[in-house]
RODO-2510 file (C-alpha; in nm, 4 decimals, decimal comma):
residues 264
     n   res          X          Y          Z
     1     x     0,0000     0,0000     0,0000
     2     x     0,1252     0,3398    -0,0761
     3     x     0,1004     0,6536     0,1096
     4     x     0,0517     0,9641     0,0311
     5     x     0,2357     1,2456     0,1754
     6     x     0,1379     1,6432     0,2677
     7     x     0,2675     1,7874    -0,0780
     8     x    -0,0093     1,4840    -0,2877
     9     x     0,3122     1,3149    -0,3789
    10     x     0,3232     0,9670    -0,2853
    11     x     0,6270     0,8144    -0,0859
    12     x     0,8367     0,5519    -0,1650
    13     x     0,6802     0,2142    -0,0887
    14     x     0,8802    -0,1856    -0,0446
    15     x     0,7416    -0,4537    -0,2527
    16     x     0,8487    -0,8482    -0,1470
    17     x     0,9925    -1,0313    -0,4411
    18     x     1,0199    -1,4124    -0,4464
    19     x     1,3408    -1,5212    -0,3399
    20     x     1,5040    -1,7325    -0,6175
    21     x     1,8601    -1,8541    -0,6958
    22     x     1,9631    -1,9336    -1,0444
    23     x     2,2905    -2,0057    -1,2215
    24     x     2,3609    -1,7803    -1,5367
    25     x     2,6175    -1,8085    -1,8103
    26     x     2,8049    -1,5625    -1,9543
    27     x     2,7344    -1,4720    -2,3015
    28     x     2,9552    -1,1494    -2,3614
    29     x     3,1612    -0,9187    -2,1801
    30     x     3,2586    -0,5220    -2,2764
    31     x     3,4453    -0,2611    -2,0947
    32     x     3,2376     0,0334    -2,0924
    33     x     3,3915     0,3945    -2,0212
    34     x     3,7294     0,2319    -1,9399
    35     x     3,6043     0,1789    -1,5655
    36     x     3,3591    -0,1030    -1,5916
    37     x     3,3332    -0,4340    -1,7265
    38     x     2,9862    -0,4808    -1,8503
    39     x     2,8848    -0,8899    -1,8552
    40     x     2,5438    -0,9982    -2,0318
    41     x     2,4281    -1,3464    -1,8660
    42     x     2,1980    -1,5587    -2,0242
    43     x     1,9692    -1,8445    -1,9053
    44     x     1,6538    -1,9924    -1,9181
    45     x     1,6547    -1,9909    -1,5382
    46     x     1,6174    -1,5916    -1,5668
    47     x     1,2380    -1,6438    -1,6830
    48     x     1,0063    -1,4371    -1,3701
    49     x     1,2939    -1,2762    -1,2711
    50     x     1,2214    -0,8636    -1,1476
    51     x     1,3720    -0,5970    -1,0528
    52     x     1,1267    -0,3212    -1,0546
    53     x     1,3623    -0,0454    -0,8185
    54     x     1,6171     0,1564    -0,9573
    55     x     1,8677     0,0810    -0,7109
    56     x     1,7931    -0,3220    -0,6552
    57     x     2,0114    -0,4941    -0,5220
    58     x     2,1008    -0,9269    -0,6178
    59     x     2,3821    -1,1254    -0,4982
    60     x     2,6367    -1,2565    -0,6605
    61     x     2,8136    -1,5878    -0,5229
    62     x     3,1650    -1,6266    -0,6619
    63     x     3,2794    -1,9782    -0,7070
    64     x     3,6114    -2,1219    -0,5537
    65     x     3,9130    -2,0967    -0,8742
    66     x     3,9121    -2,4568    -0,7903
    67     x     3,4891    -2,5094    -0,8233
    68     x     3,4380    -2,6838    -1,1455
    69     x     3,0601    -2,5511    -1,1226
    70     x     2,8616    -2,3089    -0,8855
    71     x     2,6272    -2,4486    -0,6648
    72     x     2,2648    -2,3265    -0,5441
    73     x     2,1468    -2,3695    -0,2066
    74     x     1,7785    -2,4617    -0,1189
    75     x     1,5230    -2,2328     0,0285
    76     x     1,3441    -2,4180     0,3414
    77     x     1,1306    -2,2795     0,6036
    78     x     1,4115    -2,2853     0,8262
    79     x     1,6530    -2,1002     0,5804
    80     x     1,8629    -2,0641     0,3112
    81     x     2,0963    -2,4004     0,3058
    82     x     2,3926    -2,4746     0,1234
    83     x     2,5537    -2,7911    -0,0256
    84     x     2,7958    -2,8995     0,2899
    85     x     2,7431    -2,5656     0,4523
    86     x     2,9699    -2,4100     0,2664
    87     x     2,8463    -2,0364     0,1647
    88     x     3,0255    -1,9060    -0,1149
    89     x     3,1486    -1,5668    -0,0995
    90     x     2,9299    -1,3202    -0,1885
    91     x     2,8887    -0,9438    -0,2708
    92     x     2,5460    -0,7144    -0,3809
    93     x     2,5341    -0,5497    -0,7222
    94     x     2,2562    -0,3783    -0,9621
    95     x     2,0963    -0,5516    -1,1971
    96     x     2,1218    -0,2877    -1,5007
    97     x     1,9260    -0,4574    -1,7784
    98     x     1,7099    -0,7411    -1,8235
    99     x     1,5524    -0,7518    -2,1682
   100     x     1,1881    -0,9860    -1,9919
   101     x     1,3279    -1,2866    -2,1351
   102     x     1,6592    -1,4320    -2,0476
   103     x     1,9502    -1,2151    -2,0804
   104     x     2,0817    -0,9834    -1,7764
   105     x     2,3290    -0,7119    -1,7651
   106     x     2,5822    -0,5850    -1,4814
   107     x     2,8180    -0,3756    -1,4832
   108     x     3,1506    -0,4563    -1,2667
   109     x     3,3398    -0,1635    -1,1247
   110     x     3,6992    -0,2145    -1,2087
   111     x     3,9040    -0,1929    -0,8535
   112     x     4,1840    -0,3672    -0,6802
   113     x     4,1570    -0,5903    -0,4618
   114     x     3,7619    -0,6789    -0,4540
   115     x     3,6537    -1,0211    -0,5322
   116     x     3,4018    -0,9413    -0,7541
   117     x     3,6525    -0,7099    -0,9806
   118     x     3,8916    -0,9932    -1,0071
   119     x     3,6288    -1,2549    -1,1266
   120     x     3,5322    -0,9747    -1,3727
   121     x     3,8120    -0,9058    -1,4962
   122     x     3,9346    -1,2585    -1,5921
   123     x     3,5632    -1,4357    -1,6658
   124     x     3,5305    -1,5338    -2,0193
   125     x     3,1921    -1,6255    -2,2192
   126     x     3,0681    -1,9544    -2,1461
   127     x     3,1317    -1,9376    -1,7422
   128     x     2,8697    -1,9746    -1,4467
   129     x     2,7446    -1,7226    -1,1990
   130     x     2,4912    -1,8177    -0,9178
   131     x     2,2536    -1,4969    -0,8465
   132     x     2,0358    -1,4692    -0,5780
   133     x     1,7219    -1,1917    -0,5400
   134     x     1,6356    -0,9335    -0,5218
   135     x     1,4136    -1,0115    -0,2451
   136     x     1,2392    -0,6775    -0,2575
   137     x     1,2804    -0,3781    -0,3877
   138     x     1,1978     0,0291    -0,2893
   139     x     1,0016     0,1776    -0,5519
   140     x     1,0249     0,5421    -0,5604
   141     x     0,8609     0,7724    -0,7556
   142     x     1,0142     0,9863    -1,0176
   143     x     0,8311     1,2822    -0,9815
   144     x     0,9682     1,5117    -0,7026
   145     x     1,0273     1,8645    -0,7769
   146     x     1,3422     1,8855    -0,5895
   147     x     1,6134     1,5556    -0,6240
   148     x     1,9678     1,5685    -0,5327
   149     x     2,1903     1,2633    -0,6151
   150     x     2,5394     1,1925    -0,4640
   151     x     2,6944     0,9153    -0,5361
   152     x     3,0636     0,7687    -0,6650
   153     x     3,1609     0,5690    -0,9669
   154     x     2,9942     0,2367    -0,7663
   155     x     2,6801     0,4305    -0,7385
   156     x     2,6942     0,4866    -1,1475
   157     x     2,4776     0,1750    -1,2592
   158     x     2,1499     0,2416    -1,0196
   159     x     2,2097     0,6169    -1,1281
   160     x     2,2055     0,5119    -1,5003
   161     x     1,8495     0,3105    -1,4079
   162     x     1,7216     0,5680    -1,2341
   163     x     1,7454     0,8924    -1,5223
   164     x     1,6447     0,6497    -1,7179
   165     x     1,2805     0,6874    -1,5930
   166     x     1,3456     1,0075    -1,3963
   167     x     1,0638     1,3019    -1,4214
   168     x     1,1784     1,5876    -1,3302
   169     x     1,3299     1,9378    -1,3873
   170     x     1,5230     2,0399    -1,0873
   171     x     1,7551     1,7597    -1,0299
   172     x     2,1134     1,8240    -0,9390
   173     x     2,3802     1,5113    -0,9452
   174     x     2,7072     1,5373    -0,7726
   175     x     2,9956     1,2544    -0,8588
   176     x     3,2614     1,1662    -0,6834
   177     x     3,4400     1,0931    -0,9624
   178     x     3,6169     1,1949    -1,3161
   179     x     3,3761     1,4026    -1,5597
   180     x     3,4867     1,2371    -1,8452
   181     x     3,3760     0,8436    -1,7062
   182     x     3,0650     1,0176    -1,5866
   183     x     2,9578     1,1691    -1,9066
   184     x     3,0589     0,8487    -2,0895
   185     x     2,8734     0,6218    -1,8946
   186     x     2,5509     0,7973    -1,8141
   187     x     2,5294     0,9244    -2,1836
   188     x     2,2596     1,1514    -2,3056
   189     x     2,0988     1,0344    -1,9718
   190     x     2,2385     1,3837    -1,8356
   191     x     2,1292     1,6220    -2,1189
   192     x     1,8295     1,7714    -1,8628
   193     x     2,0807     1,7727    -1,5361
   194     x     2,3372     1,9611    -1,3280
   195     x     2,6167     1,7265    -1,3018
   196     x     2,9080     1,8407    -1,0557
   197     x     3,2008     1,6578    -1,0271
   198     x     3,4694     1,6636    -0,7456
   199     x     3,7376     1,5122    -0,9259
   200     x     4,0093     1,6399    -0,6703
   201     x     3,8181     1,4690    -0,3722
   202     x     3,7489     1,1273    -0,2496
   203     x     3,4813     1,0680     0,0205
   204     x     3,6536     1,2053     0,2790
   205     x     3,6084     1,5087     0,5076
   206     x     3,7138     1,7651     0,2586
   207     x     3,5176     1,5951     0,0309
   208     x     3,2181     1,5815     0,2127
   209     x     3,2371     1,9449     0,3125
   210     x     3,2549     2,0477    -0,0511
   211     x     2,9438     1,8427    -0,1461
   212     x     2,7444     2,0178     0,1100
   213     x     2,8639     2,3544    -0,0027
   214     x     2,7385     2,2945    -0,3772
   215     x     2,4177     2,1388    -0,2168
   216     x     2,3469     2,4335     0,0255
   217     x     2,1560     2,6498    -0,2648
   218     x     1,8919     2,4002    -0,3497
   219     x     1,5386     2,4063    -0,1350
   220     x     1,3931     2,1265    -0,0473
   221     x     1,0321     2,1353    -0,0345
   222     x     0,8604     1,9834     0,3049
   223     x     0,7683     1,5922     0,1556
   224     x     0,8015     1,6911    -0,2366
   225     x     1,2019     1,6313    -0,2349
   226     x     1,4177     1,2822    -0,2736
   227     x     1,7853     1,2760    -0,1804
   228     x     1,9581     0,9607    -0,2997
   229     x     2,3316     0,8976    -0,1343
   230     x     2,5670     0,6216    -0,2030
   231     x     2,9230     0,5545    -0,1648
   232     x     3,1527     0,5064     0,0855
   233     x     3,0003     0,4233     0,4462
   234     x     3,1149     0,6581     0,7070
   235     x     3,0560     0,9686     0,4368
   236     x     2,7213     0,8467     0,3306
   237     x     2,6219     0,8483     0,7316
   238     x     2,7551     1,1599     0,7287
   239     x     2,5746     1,3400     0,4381
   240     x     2,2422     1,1823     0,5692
   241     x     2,2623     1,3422     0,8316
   242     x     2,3047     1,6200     0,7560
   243     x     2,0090     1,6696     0,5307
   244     x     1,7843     1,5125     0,8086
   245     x     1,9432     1,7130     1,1053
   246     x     2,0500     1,9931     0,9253
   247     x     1,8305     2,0797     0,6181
   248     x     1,5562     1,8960     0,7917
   249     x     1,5040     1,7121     0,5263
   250     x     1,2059     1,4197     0,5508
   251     x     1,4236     1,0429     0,6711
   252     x     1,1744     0,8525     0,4432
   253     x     1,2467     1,0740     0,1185
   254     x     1,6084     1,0394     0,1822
   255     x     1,7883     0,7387     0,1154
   256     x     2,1046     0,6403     0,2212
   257     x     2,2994     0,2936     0,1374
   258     x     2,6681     0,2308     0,1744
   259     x     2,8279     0,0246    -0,0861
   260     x     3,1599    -0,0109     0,0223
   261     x     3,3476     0,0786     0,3591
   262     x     3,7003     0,2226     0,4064
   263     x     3,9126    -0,0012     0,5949
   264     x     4,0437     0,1700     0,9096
***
């Protein structure tokens, strides 16, 4: 059920998916804007898959170099249970594309040292992924007169989904990250936007300090705004609070979800 909030617009509102694990193959692989590896699975196992939010979320369970296949656990009423209890390692990603009928798209962020960039980087057509989800999914409406994104290059594939169906005029995007793999990757998709880019900064406090100084003009209207922040954990904290605390911003019209942590 939806609600609707003072301003007539409606909030954003959690739909249940069914919880299904399937193992894909991969059918092609392209490096897109010299930063991601983009991998098109196929499989007949993809048929009533969903992802209706912009920012879904499925895992991904990397085999051992030494698996000859993935495996796929079994959904009980007690649980999720693997073959021998043994969980493969796992991380979340965005489903970017998936063309109703069997072929999905993701795009890997190229990094060192991640598990999922190294199985990326060195998969070739014809091998196996397991997937699992998304088990539900936020659906938020496009429609807000007032939507600020923040977000780094690991942010870039739900950002892509999201313009993609975004209806709006005052939207202003800020990047952690270069201009030029921005523009590349998000296309014509930014032809309507503000895009700021703070190539000189990582998420860090300087960073973070900057970001609310180019934010600081915009008005947010009470319950006709969206703020969508993604990125590093500590700074992502950070910035939402700051909009909620500070700009007074409405919690459930912000959203906040750390994709990666800084190690300390």
């Amino acid at each position: 059920m939806t609600k609707t909030l003072s301003s007539g617009k409606q909030a954003p509102h959690r739909v249940r998916n069914e919880l299904k694990f399937r193992t894909l193959a991969v059918s092609d692989k392209q490096l897109v804007a010299e930063q991601f590896w983009r991998i098109t699975f196929h499989s007949q196992a993809l048929e009533g898959f969903t992802s209706p939010g912009t920012d879904d979320h499925i895992k991904l369970f990397f085999p051992e170099k030494s698996a000859m296949a993935p495996v796929i656990p079994t959904v009980t009423d007690e649980g999720i249970v693997w073959p021998d209890n043994q969980r493969p390692e796992s991380r979340d990603y965005t489903p970017l594309e998936f063309d109703g009928k069997g072929a999905l798209v993701i795009d890997f962020y190229r990094h060192e040292q991640g598990v999922a960039s190294e199985w990326a980087e060195n998969v070739n057509v014809g091998d196996s992924l397991t997937i699992g989800g998304p088990r539900g999914s936020l659906i938020i409406p496009d429609d807000y007169s007032q939507q600020l994104y923040i977000f780094d290059e690991t942010g870039l594939p739900a950002m892509k989904r999201r313009l993609r169906r975004l209806q709006a005029d005052n939207v202003l995007l800020i990047a952690f990250a270069k201009r030029q793999v921005v523009e590349e990757y998000l296309g014509v998709l930014l032809a309507d936007y503000t895009l700021h880019c703070l190539e000189d900064h990582t998420m860090d406090t300087k960073g973070i300090e900057q970001c609310i100084s180019l934010s600081n003009p915009l008005h947010f209207p009470a319950d006709d705004h969206f703020i969508w922040l993604t990125g590093e954990g500590k700074a992502v904290k950070h910035l939402s609070d700051h909009f909620i605390e500070q700009r007074e911003c409405s919690p459930e019209l912000v959203r906040a979800v750390a994709y990666w942590h800084a190690k300390e």
